[in-house]
N, C-alpha and C positions, 0 to 999 in steps of 0.2 A: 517347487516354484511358488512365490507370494503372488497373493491376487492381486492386479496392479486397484492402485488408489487414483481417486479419481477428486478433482478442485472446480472449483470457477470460479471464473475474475468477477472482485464485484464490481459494476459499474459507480465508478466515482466520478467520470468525467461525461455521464450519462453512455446513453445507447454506443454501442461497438461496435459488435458481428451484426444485432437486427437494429441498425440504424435508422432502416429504409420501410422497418416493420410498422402500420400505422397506428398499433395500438402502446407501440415502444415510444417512453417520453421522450423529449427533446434534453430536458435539464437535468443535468445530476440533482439526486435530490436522498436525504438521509433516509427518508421512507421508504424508498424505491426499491434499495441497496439493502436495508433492513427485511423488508419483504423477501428477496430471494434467496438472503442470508439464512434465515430464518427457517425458511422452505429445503434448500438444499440441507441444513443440520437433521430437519426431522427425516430425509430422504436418504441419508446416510453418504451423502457426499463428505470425505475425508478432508479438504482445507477451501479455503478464500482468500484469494489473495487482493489485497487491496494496493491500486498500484499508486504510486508517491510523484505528484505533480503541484507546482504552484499556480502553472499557469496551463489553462486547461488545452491540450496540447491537438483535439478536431479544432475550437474552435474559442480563438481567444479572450470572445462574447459570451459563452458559455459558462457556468457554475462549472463550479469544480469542489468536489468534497475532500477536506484535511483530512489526511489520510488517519492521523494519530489519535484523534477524537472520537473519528468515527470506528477505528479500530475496537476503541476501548466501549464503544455503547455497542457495539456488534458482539464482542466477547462477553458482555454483560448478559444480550439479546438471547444468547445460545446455549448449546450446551455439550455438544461432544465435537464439532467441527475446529478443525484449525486453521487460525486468526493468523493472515500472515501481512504483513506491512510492508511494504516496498520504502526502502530508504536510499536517499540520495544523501551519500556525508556532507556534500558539500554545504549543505543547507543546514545540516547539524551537526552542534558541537560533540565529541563522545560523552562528555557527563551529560549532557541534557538529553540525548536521545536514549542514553543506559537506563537514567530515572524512568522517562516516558514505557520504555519497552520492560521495564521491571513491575511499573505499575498497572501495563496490559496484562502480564504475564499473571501477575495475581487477579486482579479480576477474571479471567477465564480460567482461574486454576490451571495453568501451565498450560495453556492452550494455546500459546503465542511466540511466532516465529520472526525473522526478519527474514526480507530479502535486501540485497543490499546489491544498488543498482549504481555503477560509477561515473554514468552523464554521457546520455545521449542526444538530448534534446535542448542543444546548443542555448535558440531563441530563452528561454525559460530561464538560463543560467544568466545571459546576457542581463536577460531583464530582472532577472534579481538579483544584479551588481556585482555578480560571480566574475573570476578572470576565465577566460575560455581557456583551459590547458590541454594541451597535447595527450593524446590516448594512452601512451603508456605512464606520463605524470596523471594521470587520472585514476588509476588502475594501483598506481606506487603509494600516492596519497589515501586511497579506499583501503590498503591493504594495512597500511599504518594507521586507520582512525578504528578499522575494527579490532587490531591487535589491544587498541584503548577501550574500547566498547568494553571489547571480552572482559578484561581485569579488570573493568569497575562491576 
């Protein structure tokens, strides 16, 4: 039997689970995220997933950190943890997000995964001009942009 592996989410759209905690910031922030990234690699925590929002989905006042950026200065920041990126296709073309996730990929030395998330957070799509589609058109479109992904 494998020992199971063990992640955490980094906070991109600030505090989560200790939201309520009074020493947990209010704002996403690159430091913050960099900090427990950081922390968790020398502690031998196995991945971090960074999840993929435009619009920071507690609180629409609230920072929100690009997932892709900060991907790639966190895979820089590290050194044996796995970098993983939450992608929304709809938001990205497949040539542009292959480039991006190729050029994570190298900065961390193959340290760099995608998650690839098909649209649940309606509000977010709305407001960045996306058409709202149906769950299974959402899921049919995901399945055809990463078939693109993969081959480039």
């Amino acid at each position: 039997m494998t020992e199971p592996r063990f992640g955490i989410w980094v906070p991109v759209y600030g505090p989560w689970g200790a939201r309520h905690h009074p020493e947990e910031p209010e704002q996403a922030s690159y430091a913050h995220s960099r900090e427990i990234v950081v922390d968790a690699d020398r502690l031998g925590f196995m991945g971090a997933l960074l999840a993929q929002h435009i619009i920071n989905p507690m609180n629409h006042a609230y920072d929100q950190l690009e997932t892709w950026s900060a991907a790639a200065a966190l895979a820089e920041a590290t050194q044996n943890i796995e970098i993983m990126g939450a992608v929304k296709p709809f938001f990205f073309p497949p040539a542009v997000l292959a480039k991006l996730a190729l050029g994570i990929d190298s900065i961390s030395r193959g340290r760099f995964t995608i998650n690839l998330i098909s649209g649940w957070y309606l509000s977010e799509m709305e407001q960045g001009g996306l058409p709202i589609r149906p769950h299974d058109e959402r899921y049919k479109f995901s399945r055809e942009w990463i078939r693109v992904v993969k081959a480039l």
